[in-house]
The first five atom37 places (N, CA, C, CB, O) and aatype in JSON, in Angstrom:
{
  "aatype": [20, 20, 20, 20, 20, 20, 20, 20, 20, 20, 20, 20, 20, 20, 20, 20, 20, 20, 20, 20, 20, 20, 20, 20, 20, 20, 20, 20, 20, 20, 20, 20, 20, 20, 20, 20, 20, 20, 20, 20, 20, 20, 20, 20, 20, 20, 20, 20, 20, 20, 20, 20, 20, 20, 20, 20, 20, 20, 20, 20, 20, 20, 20, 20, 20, 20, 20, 20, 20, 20, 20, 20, 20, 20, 20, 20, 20, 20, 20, 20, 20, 20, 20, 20, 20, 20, 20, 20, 20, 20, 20, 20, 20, 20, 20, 20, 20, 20, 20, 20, 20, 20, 20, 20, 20, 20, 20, 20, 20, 20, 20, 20, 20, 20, 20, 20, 20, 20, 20, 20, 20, 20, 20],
  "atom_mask": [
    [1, 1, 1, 1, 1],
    [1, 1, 1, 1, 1],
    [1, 1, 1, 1, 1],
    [1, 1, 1, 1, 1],
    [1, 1, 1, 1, 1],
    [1, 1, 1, 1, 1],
    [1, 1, 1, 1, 1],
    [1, 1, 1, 1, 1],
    [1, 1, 1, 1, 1],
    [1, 1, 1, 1, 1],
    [1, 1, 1, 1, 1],
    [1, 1, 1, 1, 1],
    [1, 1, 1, 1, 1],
    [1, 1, 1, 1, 1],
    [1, 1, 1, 1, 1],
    [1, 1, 1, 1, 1],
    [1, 1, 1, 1, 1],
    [1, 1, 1, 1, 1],
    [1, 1, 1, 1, 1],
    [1, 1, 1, 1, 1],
    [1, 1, 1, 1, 1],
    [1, 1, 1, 1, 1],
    [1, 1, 1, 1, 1],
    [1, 1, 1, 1, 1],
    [1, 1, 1, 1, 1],
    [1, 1, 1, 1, 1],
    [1, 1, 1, 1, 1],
    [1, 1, 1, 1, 1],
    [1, 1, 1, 1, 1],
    [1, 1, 1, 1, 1],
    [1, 1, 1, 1, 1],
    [1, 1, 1, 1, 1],
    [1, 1, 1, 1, 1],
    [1, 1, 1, 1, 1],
    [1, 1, 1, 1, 1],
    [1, 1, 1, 1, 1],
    [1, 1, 1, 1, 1],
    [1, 1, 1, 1, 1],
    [1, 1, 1, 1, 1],
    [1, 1, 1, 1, 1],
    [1, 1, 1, 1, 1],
    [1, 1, 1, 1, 1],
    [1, 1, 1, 1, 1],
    [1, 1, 1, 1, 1],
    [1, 1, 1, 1, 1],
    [1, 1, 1, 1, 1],
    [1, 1, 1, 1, 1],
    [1, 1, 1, 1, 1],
    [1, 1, 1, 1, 1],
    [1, 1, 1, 1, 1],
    [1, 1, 1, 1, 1],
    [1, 1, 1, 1, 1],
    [1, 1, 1, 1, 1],
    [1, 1, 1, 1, 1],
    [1, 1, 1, 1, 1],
    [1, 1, 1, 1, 1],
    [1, 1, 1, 1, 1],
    [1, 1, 1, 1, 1],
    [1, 1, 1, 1, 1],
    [1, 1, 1, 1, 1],
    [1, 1, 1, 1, 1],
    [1, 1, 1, 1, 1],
    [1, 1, 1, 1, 1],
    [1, 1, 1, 1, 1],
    [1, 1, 1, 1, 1],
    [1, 1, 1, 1, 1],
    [1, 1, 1, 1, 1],
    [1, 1, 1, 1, 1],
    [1, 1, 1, 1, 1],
    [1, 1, 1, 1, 1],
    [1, 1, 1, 1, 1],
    [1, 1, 1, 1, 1],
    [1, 1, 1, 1, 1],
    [1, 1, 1, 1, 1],
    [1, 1, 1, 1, 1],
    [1, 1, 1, 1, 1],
    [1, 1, 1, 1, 1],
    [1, 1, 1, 1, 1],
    [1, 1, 1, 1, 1],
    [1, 1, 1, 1, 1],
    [1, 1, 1, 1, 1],
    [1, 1, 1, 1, 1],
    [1, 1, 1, 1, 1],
    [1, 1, 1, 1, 1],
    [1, 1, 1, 1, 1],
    [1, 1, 1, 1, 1],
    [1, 1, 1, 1, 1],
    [1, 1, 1, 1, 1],
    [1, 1, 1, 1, 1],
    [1, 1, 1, 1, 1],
    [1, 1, 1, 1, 1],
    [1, 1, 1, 1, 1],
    [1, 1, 1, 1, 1],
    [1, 1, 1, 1, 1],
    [1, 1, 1, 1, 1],
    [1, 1, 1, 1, 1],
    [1, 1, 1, 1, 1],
    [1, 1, 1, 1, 1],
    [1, 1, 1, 1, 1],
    [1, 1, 1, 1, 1],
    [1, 1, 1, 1, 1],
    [1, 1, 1, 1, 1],
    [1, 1, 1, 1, 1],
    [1, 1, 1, 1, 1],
    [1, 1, 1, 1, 1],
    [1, 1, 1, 1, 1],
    [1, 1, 1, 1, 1],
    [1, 1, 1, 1, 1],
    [1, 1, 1, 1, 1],
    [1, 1, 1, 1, 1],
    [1, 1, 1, 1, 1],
    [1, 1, 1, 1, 1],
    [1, 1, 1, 1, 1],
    [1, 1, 1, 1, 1],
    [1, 1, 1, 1, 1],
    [1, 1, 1, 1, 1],
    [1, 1, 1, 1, 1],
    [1, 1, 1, 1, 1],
    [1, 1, 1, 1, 1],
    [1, 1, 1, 1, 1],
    [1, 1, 1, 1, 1],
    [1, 1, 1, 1, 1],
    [1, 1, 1, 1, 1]
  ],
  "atom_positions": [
    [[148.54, 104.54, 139.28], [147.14, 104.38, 138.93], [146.69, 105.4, 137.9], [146.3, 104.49, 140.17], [145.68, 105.41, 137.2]],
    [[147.8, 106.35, 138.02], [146.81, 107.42, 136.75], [147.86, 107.56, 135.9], [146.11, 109.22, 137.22], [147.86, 108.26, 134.89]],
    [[148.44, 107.13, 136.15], [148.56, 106.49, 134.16], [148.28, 105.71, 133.12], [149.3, 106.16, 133.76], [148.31, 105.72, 131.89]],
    [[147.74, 104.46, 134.73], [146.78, 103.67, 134.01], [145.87, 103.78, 133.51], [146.45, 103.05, 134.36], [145.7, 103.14, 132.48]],
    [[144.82, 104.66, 134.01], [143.68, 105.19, 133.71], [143.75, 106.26, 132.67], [143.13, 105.62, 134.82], [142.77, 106.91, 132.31]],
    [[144.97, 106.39, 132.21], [144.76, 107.26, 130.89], [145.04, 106.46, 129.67], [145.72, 108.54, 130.84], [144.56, 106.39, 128.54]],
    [[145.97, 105.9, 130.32], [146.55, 104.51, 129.22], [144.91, 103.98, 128.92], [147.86, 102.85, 130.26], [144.44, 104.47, 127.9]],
    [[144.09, 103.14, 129.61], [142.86, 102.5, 129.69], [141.96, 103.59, 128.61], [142.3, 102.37, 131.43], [141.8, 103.3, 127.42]],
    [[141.44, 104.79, 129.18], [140.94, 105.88, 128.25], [141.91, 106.34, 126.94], [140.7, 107.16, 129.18], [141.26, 106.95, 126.08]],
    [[142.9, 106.22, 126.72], [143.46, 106.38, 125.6], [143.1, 105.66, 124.47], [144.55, 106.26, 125.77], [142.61, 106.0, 123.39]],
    [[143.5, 104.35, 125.05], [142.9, 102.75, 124.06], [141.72, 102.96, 123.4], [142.47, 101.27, 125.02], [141.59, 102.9, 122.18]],
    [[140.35, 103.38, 124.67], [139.07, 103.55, 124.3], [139.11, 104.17, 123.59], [138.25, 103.86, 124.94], [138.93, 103.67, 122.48]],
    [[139.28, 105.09, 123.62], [138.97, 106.48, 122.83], [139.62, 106.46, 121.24], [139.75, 107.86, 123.76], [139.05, 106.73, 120.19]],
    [[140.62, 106.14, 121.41], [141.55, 105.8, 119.93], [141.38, 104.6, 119.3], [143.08, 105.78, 120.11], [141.81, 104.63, 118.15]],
    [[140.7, 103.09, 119.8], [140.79, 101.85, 118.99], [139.05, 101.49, 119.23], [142.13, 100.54, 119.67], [138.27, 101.43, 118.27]],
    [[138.69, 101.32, 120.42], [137.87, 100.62, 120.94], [136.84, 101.58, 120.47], [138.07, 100.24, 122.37], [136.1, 100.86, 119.8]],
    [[136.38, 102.69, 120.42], [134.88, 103.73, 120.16], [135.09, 103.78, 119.2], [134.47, 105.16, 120.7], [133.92, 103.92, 118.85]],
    [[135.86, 103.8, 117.9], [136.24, 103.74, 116.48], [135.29, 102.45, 115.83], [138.01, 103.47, 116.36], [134.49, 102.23, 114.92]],
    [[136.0, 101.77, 117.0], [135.42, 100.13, 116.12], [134.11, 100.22, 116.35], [135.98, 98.4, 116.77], [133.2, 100.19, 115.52]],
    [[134.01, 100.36, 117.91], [132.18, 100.06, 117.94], [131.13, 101.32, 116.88], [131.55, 100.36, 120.06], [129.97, 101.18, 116.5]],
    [[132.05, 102.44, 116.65], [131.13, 103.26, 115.75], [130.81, 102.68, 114.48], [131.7, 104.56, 115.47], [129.72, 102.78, 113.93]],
    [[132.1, 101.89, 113.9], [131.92, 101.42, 112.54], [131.07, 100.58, 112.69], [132.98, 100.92, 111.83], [130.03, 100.62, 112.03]],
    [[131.32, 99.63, 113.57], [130.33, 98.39, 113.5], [129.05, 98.81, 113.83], [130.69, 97.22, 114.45], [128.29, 98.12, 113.15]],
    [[128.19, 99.86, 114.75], [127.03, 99.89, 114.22], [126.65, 100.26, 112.81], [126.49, 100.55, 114.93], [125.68, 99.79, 112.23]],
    [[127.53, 101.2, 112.27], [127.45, 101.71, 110.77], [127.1, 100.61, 110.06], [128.76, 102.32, 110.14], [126.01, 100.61, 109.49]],
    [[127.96, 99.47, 109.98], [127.92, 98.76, 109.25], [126.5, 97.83, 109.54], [129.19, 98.25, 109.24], [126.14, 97.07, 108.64]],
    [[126.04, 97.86, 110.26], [124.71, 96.51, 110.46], [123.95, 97.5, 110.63], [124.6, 95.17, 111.85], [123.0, 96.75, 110.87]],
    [[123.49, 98.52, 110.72], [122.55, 99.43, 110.5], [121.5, 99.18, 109.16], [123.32, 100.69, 110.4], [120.31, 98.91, 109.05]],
    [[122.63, 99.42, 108.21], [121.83, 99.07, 106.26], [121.34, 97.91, 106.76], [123.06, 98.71, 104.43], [120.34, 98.28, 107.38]],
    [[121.44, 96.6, 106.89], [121.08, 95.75, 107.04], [119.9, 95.93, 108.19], [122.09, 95.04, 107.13], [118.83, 95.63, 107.66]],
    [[119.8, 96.13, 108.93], [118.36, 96.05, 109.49], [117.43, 96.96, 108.71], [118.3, 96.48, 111.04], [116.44, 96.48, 108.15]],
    [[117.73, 98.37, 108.63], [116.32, 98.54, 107.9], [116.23, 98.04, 106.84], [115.89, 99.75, 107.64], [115.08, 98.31, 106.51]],
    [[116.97, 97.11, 105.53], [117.0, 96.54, 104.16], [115.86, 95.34, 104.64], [118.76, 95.95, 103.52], [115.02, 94.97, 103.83]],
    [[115.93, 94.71, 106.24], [115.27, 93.45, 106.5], [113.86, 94.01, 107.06], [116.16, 92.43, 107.59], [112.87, 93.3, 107.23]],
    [[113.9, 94.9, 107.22], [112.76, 95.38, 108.6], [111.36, 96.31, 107.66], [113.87, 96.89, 110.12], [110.32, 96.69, 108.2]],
    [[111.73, 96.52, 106.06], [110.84, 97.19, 105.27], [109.58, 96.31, 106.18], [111.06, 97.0, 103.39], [108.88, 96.81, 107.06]],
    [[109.54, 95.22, 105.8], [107.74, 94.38, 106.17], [107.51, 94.94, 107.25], [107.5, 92.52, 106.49], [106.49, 95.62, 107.11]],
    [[107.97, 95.01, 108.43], [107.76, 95.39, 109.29], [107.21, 96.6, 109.8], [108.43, 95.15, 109.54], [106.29, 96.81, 110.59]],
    [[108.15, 97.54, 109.03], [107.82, 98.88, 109.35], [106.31, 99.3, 108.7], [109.04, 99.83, 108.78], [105.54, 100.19, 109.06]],
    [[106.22, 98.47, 107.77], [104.69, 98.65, 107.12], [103.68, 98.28, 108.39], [104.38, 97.43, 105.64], [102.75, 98.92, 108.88]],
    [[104.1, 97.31, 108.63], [103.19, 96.21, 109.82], [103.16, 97.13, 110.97], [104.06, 94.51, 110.39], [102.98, 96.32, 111.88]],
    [[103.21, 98.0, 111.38], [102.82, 99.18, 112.32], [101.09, 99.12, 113.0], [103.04, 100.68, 111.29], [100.64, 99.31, 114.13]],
    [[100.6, 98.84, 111.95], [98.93, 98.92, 112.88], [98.31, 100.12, 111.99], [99.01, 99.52, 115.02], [97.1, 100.07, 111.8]],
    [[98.96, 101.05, 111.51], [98.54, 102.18, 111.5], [98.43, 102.31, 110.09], [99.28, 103.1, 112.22], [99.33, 101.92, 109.35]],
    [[97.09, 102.99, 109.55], [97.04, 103.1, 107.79], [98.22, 104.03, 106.81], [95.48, 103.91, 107.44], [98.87, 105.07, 106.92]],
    [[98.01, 102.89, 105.79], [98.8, 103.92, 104.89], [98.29, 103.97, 103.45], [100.36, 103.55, 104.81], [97.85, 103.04, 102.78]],
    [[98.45, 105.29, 103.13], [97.65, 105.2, 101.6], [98.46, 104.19, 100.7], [97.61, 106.83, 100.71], [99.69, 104.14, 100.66]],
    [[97.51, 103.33, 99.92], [98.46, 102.44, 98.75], [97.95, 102.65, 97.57], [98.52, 100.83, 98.88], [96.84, 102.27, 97.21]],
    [[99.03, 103.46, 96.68], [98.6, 103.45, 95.35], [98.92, 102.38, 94.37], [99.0, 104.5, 94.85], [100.09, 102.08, 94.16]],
    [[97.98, 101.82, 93.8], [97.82, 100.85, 93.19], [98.43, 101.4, 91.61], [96.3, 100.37, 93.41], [97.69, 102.14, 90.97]],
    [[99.12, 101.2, 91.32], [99.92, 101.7, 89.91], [99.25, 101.48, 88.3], [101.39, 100.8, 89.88], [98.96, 102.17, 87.33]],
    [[99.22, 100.01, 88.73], [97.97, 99.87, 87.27], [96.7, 100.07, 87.24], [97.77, 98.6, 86.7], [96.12, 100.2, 86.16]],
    [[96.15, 100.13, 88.24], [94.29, 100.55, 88.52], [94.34, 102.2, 88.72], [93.43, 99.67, 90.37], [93.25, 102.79, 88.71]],
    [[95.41, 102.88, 88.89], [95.78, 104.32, 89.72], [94.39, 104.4, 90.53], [96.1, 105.94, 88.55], [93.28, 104.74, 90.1]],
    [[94.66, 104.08, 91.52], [93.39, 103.62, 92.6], [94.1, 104.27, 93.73], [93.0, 101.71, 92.89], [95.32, 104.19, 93.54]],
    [[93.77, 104.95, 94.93], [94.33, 104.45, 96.29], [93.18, 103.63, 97.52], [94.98, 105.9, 96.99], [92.01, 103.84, 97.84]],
    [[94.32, 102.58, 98.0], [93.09, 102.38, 98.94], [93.58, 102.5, 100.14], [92.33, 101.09, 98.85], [94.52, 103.3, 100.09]],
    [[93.35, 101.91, 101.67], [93.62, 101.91, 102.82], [94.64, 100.78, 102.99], [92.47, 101.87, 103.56], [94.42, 99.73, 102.38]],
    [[95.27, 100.84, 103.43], [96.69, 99.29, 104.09], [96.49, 99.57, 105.83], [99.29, 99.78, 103.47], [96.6, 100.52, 106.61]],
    [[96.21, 98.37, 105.89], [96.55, 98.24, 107.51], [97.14, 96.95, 107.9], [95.25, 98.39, 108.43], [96.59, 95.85, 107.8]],
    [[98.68, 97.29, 108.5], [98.92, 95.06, 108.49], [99.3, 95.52, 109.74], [100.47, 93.72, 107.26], [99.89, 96.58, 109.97]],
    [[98.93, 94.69, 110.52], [99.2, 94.04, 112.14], [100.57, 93.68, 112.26], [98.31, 92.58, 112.53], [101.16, 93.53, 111.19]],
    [[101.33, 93.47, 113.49], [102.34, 92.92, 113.27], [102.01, 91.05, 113.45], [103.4, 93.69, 114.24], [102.71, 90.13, 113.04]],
    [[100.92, 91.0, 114.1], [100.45, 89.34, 114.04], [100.1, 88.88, 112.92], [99.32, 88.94, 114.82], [99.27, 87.98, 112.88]],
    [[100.75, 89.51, 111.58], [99.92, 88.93, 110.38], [99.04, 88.96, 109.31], [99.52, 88.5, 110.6], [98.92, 88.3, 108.27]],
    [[98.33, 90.13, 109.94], [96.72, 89.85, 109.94], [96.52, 91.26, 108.74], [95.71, 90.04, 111.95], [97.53, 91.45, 108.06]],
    [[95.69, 91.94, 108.55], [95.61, 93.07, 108.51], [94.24, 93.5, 107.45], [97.01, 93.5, 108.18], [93.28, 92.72, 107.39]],
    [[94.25, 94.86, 106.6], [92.87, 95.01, 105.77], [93.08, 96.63, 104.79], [91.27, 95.1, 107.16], [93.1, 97.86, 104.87]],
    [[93.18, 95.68, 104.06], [92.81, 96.66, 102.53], [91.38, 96.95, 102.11], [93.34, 95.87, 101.15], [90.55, 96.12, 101.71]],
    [[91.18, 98.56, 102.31], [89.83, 98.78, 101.83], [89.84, 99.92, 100.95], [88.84, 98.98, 102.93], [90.79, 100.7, 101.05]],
    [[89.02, 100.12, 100.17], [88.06, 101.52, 99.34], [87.35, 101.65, 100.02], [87.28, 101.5, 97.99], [87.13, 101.06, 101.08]],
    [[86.54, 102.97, 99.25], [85.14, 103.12, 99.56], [83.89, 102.43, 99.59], [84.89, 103.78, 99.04], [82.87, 102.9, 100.1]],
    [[84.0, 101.07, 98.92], [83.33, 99.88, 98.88], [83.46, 99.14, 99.72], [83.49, 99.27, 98.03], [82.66, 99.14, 100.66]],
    [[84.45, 98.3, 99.65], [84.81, 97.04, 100.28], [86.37, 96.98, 100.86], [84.57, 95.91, 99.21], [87.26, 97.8, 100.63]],
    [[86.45, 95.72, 101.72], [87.58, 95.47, 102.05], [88.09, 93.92, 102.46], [87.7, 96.33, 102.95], [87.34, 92.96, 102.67]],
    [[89.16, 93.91, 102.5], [89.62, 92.63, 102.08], [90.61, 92.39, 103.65], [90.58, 92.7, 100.33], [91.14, 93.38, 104.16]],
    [[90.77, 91.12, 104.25], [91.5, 91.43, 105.55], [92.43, 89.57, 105.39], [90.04, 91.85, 107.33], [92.15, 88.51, 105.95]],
    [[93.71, 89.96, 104.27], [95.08, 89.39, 104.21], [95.41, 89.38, 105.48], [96.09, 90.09, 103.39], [95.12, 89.97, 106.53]],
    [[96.39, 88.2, 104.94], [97.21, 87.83, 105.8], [98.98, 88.05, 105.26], [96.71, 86.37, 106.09], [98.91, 87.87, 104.05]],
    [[100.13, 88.27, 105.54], [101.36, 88.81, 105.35], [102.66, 88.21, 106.36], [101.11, 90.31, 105.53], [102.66, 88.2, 107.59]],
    [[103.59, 87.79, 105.59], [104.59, 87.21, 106.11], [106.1, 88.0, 105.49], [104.37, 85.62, 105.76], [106.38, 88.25, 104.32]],
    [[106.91, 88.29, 106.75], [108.52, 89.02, 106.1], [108.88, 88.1, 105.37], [109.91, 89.37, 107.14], [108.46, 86.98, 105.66]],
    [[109.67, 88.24, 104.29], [110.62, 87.53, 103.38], [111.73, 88.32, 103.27], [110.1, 87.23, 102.04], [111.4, 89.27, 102.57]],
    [[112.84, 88.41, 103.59], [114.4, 88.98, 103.05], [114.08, 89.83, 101.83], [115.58, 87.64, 102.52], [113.76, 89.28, 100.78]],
    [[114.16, 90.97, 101.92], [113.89, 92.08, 101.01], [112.32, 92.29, 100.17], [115.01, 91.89, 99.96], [112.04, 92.96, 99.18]],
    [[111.54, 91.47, 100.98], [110.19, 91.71, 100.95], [109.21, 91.23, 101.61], [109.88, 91.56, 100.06], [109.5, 90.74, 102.7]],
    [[107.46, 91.22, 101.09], [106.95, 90.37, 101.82], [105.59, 89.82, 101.09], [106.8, 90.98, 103.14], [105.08, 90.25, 100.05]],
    [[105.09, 88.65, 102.02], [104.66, 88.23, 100.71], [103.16, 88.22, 101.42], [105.4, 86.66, 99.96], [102.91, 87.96, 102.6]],
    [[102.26, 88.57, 100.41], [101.07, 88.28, 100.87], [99.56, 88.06, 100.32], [101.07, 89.03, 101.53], [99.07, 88.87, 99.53]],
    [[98.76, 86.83, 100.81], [97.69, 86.52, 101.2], [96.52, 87.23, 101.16], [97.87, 86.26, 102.09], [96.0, 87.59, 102.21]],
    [[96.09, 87.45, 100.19], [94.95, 88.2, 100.19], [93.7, 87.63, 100.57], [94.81, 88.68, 99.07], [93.05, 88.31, 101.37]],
    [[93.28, 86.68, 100.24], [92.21, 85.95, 100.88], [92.19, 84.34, 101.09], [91.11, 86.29, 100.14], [92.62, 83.74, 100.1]],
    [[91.86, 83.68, 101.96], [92.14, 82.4, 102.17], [92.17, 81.39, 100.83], [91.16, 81.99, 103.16], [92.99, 80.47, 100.95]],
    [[91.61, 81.4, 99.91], [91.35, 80.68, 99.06], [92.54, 80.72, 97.54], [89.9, 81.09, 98.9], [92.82, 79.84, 96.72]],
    [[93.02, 82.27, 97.71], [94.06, 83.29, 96.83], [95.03, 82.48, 96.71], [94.6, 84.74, 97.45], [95.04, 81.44, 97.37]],
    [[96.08, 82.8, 95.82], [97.58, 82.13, 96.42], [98.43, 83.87, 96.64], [98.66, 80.69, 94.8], [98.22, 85.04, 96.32]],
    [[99.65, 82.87, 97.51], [100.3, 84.18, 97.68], [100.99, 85.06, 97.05], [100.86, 84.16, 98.31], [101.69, 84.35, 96.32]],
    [[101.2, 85.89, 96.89], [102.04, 86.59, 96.37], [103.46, 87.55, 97.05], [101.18, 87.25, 95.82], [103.47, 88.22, 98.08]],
    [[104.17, 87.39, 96.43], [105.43, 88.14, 97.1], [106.0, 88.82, 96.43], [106.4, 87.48, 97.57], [106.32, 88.44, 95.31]],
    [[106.41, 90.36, 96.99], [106.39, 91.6, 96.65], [108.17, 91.59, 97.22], [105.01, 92.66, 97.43], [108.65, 90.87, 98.09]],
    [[109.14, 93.06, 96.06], [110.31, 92.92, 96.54], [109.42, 94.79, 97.02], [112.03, 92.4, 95.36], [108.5, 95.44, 96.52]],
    [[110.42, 94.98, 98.26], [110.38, 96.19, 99.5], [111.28, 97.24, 99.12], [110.91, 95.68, 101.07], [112.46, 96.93, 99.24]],
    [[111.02, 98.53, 98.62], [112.0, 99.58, 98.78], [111.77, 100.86, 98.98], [112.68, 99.63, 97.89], [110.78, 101.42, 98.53]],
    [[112.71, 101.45, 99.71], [112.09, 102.71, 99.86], [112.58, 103.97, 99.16], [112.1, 102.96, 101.14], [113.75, 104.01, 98.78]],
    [[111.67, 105.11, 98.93], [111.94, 106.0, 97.68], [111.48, 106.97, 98.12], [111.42, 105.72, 96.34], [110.6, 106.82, 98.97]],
    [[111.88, 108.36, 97.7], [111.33, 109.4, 98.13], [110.11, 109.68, 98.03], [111.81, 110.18, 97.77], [109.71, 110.78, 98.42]],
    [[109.16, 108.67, 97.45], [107.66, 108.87, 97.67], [106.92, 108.11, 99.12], [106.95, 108.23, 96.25], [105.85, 108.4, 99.66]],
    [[107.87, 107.12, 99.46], [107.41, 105.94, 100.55], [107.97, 104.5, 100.35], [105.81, 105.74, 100.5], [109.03, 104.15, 99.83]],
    [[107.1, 103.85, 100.85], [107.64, 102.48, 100.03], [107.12, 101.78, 98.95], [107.69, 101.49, 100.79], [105.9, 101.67, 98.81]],
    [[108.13, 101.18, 97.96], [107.44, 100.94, 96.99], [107.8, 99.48, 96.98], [107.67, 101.8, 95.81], [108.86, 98.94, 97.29]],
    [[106.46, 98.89, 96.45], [106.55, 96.98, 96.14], [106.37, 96.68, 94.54], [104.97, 95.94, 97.04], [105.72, 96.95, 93.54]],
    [[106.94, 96.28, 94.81], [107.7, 95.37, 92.86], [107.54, 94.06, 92.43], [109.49, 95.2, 92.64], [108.3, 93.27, 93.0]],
    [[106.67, 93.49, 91.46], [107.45, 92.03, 91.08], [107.98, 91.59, 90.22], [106.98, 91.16, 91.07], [107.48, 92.17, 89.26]],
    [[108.9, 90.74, 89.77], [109.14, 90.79, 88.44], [110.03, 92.13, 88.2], [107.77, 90.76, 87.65], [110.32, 92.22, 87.01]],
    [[110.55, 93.21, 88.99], [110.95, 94.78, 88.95], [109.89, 95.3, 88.57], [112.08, 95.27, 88.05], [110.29, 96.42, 88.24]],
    [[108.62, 95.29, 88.34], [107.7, 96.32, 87.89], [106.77, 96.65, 89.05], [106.89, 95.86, 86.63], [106.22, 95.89, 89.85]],
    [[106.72, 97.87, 88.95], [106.39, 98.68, 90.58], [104.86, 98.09, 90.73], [106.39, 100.9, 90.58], [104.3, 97.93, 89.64]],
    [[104.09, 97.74, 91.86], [102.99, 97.63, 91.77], [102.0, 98.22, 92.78], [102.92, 96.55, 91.62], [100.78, 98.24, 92.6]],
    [[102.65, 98.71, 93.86], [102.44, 99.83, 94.52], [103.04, 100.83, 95.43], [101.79, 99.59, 94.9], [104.26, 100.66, 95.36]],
    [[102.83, 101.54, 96.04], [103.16, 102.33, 96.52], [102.59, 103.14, 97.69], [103.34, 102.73, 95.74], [101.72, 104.01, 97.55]],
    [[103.24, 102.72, 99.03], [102.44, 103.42, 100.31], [103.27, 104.57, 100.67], [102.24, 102.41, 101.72], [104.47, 104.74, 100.46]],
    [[102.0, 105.71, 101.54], [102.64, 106.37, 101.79], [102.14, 106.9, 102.75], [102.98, 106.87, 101.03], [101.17, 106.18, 103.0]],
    [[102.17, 107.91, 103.65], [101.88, 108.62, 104.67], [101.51, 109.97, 105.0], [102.57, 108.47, 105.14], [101.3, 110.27, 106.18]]
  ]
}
């Protein structure tokens, strides 16, 4: 019996915890590459600098969807859906949508269309 049991812990330890380490490694990039929308979608504000207006205003997205961009004026309460390396969104019912590509940078995250940055949240 106890050689079995070293034989058994040997395997683990040398084939079997190897593999399972790589394989989280490996699907790791891939969830946060999918999960940018999401992680925005928190509930909780984030400053968004608006690149061509150099404006900042308030971001708040729900994870139901929903959410509200404001200034010191006014505010606007989009709607937002994940898309595979971005997300796209709904500014007011009547709007059409728009869809933004997701990345993150040592300033926060930044949204792009076309590759040209168009904003930038941060915390």
């Amino acid at each position: 019996m106890t050689d079995r049991s070293f034989l058994t812990g040997l395997v683990y330890r040398r084939f079997l915890l190897p593999l399972i380490v790589m394989l989280v490694m490996l699907v790791q990039p891939l969830r946060s590459e999918e999960s940018l929308a999401t992680v925005i979608a928190d509930g909780k504000p984030w400053e968004m600098f608006v690149i061509k207006r150099k404006v900042s205003n308030i971001l708040v997205f729900r994870p139901d969807g929903g959410g509200t961009i404001s200034d010191s004026l006014a505010s606007i309460h989009p709607t937002w859906r994940a898309v595979p390396g971005g997300i796209c969104i709904k500014p007011q019912a009547d709007e059409t949508e728009r869809c933004l590509d997701l990345a993150r940078t040592k300033n926060g995250i930044s949204a792009s269309q076309n590759g040209k940055p168009v904003w930038v949240l941060r915390r």
